[in-house]
Each structure stands twice: as C-alpha cells, then as structure tokens.
ZAVEX-167948 format. One record per atom (N, C-alpha, C, O, CB): x, y, z; residue in three letters. Coordinates in steps of 0.2 Angstrom, whole numbers, plus 5000, padded with zeros to 4 digits. Glycine has a CB too. Layout:
BEGIN
XYZALA...
//
This chain:
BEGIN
415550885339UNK415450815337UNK415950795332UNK416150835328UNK414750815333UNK416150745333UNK416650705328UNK416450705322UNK415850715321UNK416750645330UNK416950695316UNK416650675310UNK416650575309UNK416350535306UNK417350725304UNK417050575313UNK417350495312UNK417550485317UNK417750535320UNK417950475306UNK417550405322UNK417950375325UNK418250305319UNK417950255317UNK417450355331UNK419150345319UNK419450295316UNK419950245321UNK420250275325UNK419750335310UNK420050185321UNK420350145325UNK421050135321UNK421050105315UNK419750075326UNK421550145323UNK422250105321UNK422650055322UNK422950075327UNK422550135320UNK422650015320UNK422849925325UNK423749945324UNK423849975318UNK422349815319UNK424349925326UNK424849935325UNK425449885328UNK425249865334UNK424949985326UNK425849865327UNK426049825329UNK426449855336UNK426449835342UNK426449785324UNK426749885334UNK426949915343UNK427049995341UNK427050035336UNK427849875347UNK427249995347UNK427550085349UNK428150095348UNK428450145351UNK427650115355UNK428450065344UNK429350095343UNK429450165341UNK428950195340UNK429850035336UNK429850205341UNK430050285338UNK430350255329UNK430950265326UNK430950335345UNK429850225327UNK430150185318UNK429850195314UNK429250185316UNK430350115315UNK429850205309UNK429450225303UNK428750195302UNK428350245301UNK429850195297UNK428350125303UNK427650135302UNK427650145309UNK427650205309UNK427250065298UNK427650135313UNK427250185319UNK427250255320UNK426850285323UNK427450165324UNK427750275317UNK427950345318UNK427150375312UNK426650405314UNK428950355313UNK427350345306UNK426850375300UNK426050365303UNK425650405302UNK426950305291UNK425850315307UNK425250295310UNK425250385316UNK424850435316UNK425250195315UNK425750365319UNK425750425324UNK425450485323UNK425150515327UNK426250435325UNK425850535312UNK425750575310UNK425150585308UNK424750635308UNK426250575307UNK424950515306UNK424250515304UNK423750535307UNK423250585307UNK424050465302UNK423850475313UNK423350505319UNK423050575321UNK422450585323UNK423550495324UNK423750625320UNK423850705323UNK423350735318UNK422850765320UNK424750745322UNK423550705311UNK423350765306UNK422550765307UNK422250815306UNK423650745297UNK422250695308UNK421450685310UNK421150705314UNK420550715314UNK421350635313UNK421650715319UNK421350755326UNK421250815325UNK420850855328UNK421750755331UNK421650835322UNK421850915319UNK421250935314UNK421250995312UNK422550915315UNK420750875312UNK420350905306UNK419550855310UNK419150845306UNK420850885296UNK419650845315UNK418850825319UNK418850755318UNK418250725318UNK418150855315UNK419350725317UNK419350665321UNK419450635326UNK419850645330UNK419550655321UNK419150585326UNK419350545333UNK419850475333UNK419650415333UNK418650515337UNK420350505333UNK420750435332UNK420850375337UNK420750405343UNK421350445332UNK420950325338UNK420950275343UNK421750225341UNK421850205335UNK420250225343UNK422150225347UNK422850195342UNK422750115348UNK422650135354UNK423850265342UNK422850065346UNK423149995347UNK423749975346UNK423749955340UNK422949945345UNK424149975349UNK424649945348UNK424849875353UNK424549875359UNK425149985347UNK425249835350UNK425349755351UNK426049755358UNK426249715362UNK425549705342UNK426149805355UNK426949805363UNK426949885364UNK426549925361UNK427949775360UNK427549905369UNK427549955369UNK427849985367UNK428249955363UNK427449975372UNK428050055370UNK428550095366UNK428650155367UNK428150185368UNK428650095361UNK429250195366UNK429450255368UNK428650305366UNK428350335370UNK430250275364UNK428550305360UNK427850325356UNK427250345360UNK426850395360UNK427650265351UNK427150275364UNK426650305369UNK426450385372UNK426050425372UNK426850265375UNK427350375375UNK427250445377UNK426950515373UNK426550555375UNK427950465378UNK427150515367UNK426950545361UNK426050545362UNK425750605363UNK427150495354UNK425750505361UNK425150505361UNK424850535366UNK424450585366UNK424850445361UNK425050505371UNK424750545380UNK424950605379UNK424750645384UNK425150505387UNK425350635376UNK425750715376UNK425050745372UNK424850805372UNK426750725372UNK424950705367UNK424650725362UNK423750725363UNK423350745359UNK425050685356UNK423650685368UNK423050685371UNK422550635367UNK421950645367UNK422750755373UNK422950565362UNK422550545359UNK422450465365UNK422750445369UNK422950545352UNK421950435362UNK421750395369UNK422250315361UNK422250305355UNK420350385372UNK422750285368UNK423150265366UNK423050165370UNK422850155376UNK423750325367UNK423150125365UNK423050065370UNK423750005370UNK423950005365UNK422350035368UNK423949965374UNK424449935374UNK424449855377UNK424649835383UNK424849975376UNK424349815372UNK424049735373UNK423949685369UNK423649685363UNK423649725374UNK424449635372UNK424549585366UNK423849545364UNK423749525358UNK424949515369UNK423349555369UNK422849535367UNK422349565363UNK421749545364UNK422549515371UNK422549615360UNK422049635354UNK422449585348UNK422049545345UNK422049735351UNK422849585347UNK423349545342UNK422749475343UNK422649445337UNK424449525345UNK422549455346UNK422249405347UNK421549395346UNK421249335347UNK422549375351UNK421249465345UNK420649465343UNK420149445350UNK419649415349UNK420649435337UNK420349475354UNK419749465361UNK419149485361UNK419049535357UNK419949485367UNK418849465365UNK418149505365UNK418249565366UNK417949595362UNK417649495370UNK418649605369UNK418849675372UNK418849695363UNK418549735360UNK419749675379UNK419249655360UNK419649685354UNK419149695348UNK419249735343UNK420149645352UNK418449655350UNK417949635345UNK417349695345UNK417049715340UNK417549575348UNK417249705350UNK416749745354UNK417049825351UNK416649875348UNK416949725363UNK417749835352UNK418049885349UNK417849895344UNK417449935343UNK418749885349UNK417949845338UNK417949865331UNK417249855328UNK417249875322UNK418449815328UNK416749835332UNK416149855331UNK415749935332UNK415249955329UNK415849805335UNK416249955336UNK415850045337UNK416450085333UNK416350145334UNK415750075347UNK416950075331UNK417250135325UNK417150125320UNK417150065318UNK417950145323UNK416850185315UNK416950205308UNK417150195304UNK416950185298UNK417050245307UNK417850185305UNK418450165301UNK418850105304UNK418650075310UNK418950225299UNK419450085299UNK419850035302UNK420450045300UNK420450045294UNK419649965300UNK421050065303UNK421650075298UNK422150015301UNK422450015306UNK422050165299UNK422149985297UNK422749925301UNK423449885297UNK423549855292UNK422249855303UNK424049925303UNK424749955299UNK425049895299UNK425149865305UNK425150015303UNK425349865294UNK425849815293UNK425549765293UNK424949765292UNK426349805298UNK426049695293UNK425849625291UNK425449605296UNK424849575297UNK426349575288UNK425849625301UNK425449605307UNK424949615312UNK424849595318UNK425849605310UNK424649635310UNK423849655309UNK423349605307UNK422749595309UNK423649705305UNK423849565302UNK423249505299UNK422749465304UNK422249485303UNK423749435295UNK422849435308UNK422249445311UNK421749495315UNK421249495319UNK422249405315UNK421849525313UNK421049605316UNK420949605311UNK420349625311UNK421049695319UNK421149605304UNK420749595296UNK420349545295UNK419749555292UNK421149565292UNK420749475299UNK420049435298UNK419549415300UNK419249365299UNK420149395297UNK419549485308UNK418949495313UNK418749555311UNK418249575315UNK419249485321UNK418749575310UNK418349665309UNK417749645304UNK417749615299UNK418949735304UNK417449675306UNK416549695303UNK416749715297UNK417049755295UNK416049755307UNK416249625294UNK416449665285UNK415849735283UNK415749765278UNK416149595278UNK415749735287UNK415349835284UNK415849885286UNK415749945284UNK414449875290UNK416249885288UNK416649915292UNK417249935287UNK417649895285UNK416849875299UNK417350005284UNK417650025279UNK418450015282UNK418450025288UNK417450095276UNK418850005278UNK419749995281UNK420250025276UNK420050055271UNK419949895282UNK420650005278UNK421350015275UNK421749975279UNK421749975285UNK421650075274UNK422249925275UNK422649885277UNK423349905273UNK423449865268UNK422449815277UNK423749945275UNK424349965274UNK425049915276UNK425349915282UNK424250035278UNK425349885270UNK425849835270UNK426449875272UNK426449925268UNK425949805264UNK426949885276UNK427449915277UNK428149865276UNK428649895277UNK427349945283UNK428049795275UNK428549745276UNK428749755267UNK428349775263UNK428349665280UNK429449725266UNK429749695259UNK429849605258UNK429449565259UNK430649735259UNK430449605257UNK430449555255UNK430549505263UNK430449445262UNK430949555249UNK430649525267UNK430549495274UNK429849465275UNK429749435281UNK430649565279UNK429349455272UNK428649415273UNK428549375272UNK428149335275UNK428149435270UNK428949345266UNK429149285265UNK429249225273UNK428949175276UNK429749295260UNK430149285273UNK430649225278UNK430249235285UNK430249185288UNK431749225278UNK429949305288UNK429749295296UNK429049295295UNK428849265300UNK429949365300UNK428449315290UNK427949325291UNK427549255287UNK426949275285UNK427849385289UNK427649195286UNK427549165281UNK426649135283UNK426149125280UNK428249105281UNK426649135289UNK425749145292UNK425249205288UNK424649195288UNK425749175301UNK425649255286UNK425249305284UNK424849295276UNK424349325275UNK425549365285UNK425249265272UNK425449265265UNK424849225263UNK424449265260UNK426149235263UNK424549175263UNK423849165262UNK423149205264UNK422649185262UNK423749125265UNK423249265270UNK422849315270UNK422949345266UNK422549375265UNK422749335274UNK423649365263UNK423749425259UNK423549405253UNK423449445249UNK424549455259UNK423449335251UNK423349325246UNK422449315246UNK422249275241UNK423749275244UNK421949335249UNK421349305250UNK421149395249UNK420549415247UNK421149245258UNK421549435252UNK421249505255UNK420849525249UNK420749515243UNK421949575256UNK420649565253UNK419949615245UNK420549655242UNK420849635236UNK419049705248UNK420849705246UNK421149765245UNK421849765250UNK421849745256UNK420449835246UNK422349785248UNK422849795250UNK423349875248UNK423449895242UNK423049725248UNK423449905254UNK423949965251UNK424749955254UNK424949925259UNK423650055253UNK425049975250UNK425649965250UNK426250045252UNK426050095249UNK425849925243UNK426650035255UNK426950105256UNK427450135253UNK427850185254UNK427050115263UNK427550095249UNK427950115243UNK427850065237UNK427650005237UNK428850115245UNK428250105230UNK428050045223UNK428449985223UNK428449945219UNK428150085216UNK429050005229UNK429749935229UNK429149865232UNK429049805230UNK430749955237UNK428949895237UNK428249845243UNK427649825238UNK427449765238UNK427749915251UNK427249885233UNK427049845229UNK427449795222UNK427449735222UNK426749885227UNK427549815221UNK427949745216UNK427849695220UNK427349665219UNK428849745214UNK428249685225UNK428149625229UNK427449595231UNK427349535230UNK428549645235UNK426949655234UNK426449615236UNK425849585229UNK425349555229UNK426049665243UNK426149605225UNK425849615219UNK426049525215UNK425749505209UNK426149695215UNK426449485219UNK426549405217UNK426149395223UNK426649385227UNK427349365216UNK425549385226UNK425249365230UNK424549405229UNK424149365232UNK425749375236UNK424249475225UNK423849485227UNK423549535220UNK423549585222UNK423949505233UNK423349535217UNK423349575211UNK422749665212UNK422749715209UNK423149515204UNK422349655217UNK422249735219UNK422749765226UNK422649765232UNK421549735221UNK423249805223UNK423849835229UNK423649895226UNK423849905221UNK424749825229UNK423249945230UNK423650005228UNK424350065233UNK424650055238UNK422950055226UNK424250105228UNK424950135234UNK424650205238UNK424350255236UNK425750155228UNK425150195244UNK424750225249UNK425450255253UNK425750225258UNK424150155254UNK425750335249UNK426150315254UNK426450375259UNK426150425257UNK426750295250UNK426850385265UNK426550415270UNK427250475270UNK427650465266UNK426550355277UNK427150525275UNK427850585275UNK428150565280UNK428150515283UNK427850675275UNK428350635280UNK428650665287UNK428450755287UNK428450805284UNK429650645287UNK428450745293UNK428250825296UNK429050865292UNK429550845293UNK428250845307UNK428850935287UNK429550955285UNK429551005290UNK429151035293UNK429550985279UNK430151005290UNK430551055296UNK431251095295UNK431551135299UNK430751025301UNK431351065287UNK431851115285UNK432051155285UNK432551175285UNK431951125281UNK431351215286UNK431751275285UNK431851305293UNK431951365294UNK431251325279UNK431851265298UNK432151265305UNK432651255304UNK433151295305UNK432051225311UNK432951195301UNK433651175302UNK434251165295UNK434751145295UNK433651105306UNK433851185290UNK434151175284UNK434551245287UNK434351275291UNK433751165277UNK435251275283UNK435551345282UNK435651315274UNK435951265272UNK436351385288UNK435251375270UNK435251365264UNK435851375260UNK436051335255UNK434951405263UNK436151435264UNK436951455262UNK437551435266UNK438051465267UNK437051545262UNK437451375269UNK437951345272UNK438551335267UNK438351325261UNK437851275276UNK439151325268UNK439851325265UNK440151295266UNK440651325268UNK440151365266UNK440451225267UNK440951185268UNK441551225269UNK441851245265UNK441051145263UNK441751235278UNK442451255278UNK443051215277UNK443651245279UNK442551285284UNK443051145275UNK443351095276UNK443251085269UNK442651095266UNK443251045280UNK443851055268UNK443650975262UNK443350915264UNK443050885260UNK444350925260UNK443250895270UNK443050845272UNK442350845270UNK441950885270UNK443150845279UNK442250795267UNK441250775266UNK441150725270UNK441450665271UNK440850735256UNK440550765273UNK440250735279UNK439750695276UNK439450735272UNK439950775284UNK439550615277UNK439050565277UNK438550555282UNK438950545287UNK439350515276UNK438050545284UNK437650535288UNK437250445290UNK436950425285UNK437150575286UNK437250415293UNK436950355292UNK436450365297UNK436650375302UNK437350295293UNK435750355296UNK435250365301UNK435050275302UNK434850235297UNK434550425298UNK435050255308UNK434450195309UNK435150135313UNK435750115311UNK433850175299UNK434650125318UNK434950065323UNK435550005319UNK435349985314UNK434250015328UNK436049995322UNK436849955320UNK436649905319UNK436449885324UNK437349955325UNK436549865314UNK436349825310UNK436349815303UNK436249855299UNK435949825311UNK436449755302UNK436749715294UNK436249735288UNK436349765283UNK436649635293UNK435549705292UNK434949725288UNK434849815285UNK434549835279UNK434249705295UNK435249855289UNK435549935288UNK435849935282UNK435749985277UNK436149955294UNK436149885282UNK436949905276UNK437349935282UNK437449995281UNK436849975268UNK437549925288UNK438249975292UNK438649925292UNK439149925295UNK438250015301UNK438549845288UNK439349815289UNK439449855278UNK439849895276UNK439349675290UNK439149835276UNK439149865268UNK439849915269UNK440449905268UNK438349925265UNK439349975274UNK439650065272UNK440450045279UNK440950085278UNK438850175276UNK440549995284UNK441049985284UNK441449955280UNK441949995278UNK441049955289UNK441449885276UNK441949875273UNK442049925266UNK442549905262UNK441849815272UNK441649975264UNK441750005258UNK442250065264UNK442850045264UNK440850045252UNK442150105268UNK442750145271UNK443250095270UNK443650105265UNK442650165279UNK443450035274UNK444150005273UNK444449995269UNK445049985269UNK444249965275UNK443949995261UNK444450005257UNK444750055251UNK445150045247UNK444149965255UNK444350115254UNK444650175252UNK445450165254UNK445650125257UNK444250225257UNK445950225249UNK446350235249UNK446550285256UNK446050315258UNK446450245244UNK447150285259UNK447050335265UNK447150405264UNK447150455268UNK447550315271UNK447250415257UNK447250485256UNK446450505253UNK446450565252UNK447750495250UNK445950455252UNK445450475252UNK445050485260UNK444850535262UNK445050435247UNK445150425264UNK444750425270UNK445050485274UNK444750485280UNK444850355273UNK445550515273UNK445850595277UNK445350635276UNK445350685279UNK446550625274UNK444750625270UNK444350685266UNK443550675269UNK443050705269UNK444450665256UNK443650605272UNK442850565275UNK442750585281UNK443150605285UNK442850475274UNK442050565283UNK441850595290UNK441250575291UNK440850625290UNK441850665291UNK440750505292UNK440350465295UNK440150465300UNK440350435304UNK440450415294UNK439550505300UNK439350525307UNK438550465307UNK437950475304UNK439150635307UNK438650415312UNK437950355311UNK437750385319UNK438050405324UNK438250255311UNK436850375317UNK436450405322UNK436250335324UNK436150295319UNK435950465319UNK436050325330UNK435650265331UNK435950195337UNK436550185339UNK435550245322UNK435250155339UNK435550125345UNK436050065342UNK435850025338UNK435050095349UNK436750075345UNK437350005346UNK436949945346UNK436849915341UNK437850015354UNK436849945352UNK436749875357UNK437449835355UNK437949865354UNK435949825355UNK437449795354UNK437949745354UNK438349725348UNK438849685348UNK437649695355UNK438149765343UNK438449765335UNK439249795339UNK439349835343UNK437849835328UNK439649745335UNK440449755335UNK440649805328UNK440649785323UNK440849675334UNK440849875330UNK440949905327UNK441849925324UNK442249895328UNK440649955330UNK442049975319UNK442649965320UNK442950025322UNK442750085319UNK442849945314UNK443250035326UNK443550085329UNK444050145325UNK444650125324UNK443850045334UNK443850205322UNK444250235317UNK443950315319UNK443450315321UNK444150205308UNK444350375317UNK444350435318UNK443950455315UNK443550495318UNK444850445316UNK443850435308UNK443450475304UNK442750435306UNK442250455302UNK443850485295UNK442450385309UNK441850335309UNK441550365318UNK441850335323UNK442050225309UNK441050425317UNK440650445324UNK440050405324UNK439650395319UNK440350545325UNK439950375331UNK439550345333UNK439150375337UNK439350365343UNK439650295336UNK438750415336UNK438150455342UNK437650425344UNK437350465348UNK437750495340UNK437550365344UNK436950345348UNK436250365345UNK436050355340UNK437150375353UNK435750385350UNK435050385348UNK434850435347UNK434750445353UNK434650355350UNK434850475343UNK434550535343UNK433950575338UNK433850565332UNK435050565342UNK433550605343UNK432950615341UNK432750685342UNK433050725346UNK432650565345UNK432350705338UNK432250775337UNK432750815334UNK433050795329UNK432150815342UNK432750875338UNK433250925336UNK434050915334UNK434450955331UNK433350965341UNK434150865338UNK434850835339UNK434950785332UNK435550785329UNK435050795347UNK434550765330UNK434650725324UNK434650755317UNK435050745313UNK434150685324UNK434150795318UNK434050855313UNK434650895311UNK434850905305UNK433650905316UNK434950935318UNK435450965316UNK436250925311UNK436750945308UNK435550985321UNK436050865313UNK437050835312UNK436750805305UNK437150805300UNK437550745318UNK436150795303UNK435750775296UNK435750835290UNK435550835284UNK434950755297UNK435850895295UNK435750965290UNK436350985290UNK436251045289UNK435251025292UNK436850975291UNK437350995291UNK437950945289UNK438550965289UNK437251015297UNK437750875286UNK438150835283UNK438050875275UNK438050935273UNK437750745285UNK438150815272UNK438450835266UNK437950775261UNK437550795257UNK439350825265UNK438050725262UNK437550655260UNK437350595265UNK437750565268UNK437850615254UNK436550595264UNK436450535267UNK436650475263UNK436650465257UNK435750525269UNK436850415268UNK437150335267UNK436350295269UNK436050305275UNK437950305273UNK436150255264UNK435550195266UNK435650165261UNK435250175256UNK434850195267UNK436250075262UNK436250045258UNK435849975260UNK436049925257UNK436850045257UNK435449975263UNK434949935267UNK434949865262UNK435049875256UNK434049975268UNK434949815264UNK434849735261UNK433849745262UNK433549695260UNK435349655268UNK433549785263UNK433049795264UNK432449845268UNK432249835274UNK432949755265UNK432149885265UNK431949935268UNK431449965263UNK431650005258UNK432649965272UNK430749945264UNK430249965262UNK430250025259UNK430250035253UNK429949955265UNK430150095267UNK430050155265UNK430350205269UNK430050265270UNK429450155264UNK431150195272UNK431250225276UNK431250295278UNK431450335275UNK431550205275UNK430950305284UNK430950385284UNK431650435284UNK431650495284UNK430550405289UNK432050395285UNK432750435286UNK432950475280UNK433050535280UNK433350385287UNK432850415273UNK432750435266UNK432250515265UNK432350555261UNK432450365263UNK431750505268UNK431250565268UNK431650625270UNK431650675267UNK430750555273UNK431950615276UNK432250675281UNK432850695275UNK432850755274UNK432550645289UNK433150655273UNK433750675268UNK433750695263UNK434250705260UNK434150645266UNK432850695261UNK432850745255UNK432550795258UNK432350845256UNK432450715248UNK432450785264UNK431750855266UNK432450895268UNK432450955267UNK430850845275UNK432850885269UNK433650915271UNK433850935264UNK434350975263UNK434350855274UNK433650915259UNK434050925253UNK434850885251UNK435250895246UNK434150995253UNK434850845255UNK435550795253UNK435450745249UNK435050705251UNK435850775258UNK435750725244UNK436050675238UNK435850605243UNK436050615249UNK437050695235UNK435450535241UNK435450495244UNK435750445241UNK435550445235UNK434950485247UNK436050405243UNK436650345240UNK436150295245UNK436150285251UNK437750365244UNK435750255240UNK435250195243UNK435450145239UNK435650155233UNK434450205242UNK435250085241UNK435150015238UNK434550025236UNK434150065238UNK435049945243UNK434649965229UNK434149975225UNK433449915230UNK432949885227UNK434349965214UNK433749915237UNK432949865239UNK432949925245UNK432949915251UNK432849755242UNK432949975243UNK432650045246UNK432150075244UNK432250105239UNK433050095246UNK431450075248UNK430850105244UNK430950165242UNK430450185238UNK430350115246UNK431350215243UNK431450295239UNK431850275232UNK431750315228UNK431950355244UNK432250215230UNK432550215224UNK432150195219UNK432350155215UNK433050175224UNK431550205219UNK431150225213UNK430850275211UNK430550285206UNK430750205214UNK431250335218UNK431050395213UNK431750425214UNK431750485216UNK430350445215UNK432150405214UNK432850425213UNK433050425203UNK432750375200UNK433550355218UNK433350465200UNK433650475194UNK434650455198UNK434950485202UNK433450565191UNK434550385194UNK435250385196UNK436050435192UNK436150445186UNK435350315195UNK436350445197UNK436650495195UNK436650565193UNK437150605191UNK436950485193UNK435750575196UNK435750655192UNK435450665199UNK435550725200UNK435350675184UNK435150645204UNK434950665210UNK434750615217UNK434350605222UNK434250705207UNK435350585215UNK435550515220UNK435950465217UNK436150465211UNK434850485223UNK435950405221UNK436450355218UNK435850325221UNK435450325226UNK437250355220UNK436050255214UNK435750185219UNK436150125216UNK436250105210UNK434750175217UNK436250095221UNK436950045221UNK436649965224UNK436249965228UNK437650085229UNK436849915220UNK436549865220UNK436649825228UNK437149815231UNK436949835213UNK435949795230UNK435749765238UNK436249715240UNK436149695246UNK435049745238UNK
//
C-alpha cells in the first residue's frame, strides 16, 4: 500500500532545471512508497525518463486548462505539487482540502511574459520559491514565500579525479545551457574579444548546449559541443577548471549545482540564484547582470 498519491502539474518535459527537479523529486518518492503522478502541458525528451523509470506520466494541453479529465484527477490525490508560474490555473481549480505546494521557479521574467499570473500570485495563501534571488522578487507581490529549494543527484565522486593536474597553462572554462543572450553567451563572447592575445593563447571555452540559430563567433580557443547529456557532460565539466553563468536571469540554475558538485569556482551574475550563497572572491565570483 502506498503512503500518498502525490500529483505534479508541470509545464512541460524539457531536459531543464524545474522539470528536471520535479523529475528528481518524483524518483526520490517512489523510492520511499510513493505514488507519484507527473502532468505535464507539452512534451519532451523527459518523458522518456519517466517511462524508463515506470512512473505513470501524462502529456496535454488540456490539463493547463483545467478539464474535467483534469478535475476529476485532482479530486482523488493526497497531495498537489504544482511547478512554476504556469500552473496558476490548477491552483485555482484544485480542491481547497487538498494539501499543495506551489513552487515558483521564474525571476524577474513574470512580470514581462507572465503578467496573467501576478494577481494570483498576489491572492495565493502560500507560495515557495526555489531560491532566495525568486524570493525577494515574489515577495513584492506576496508576503508568505517560503523557500523551497531543489539539488541535483551527486556524482562526483564518478567523475570528479581529485588529484587531477593541469598539464597545460591553459584554463579551461565551461559554459553549460542552450546559445542564448538570456545565458550571458553574447556577455562571455564579447569579454573573450577583448582579452589581450597573449591572454586568449592561455583560454579554452568549452560551451555545452543546443546552437539552433544563435550566430556564434568562430575562434580556436571557443568549442561548441552541442547537447550533451549524462556522462559526456559530466566529464568536460570535471575536467574544466571554472564554470561561466553570467545569465541576465536565471533563478536556480542547475548547471551552477553541477559546478560546485564538481568543485569548480563559479563566475555568476549577481541575477543568478546561486549568488547568494557565493562569498565573493573567496569561493566564486559574482559580476554585475
């Protein structure tokens, strides 16, 4: 017998940080006599995950829209866990007996894309936030936020080598997460071009993650790898020297997680949710957004 049938509403299945954290959650539930149930609003690579993982997994726009199908659902689970802004309506359909958590994962982005949500955020009972940068913010809109915030599975000690050695001068940088402004990858381009060329002989920017159409600049020491996931991501992240996330915005990124679960120095914008527990200059850098 189950302890709980908990339901998780999500906005999609992407392989990105709140779905990912919903994903982790789910496992750890299952793992201890739970019954998880995951919704998500689109699909995505993730799915597969679940089905591998033998969690019953669902994919439709019309829970977003609160259907009967979606009603009926939320009348027979225990719980309610519902991820991001975009959930706000199954908040304002879920059985008020029906205990919840509604976990904020957006920054200052709620404003300019979510501006529908912000009067519910302002009405909510209870609101958690997944980092203290997300609180501040939801906290001009709501004054009960607490904080609620998520990992990552550690794996260091597969791929970290404790006693690795730089056979080079070269320091290797890492940039995790798809080619985009919102990233900081135009930032960490124009800070390379303006290096001197007797420093950039010393540099080596290894960015993980999808292109698509982002116009990059073409240079020796700047590796574009593409999407990589698992083992392959791991290794070129354990083997760098410091992670780069100068993000114009970015709640609670997990890359940032992985780059301390690696043990590497992280060089973030201060609208990076890990630069609140950065000591600047004594166990990271945090450089203005």
């Amino acid at each position: 017998r189950y302890k709980k049938i908990v339901l998780f509403c999500t906005h999609d299945y992407s392989i990105t940080g709140a779905p990912l954290a919903i994903y982790n959650t789910s496992l750890t539930l299952k793992n201890n006599n739970f019954f998880p149930i995951i919704i998500g609003f689109k699909p995505g690579k993730l799915l597969e995950r679940y089905k591998e993982a033998e969690i019953p997994c669902f994919c439709s726009e019309e829970f977003n829209q609160v259907s009967d199908k979606m009603k009926l659902l939320l009348s027979l689970v225990d719980f309610i866990f519902l991820n991001t802004v975009l959930s706000f309506k199954v908040y304002l359909n879920r059985p008020q007996n029906t205990p919840y958590i509604w976990r904020i994962s957006e920054g200052y982005s709620i404003e300019e894309d979510y501006p529908a949500c912000i009067e519910v955020l302002k009405k909510a009972e209870k609101l958690h936030a997944v980092s203290l940068y997300v609180q501040n913010i939801l906290n001009k809109y709501n004054d009960n936020v607490e904080l609620l915030l998520y990992g990552v599975p550690d794996v260091s000690n597969v791929y970290l080598d404790k006693n690795r050695k730089r056979t080079t001068k070269n320091i290797k940088y890492c940039v995790i997460g798809n080619l985009c402004n919102r990233k900081g990858h135009n930032i960490i381009f124009e800070a390379f071009k303006s290096l001197p060329d007797t420093i950039k002989e010393d540099v080596e920017i290894f960015f993980i993650g999808e292109q698509g159409h982002y116009q990059y600049p073409k240079d020796k020491h700047l590796h574009f790898l593409g999407r990589l996931e698992g083992s392959e991501k791991y290794k070129i992240l354990a083997s760098s020297d410091i992670l780069l996330c100068p993000s114009l915005d970015d709640p609670n990124p997990q890359v940032v997680m992985e780059g301390m679960m690696m043990h590497k120095p992280c060089i973030v914008s201060d609208r990076v949710g890990q630069s609140k527990y950065i000591t600047h200059k004594k166990d990271g850098f945090i450089v203005k957004a």
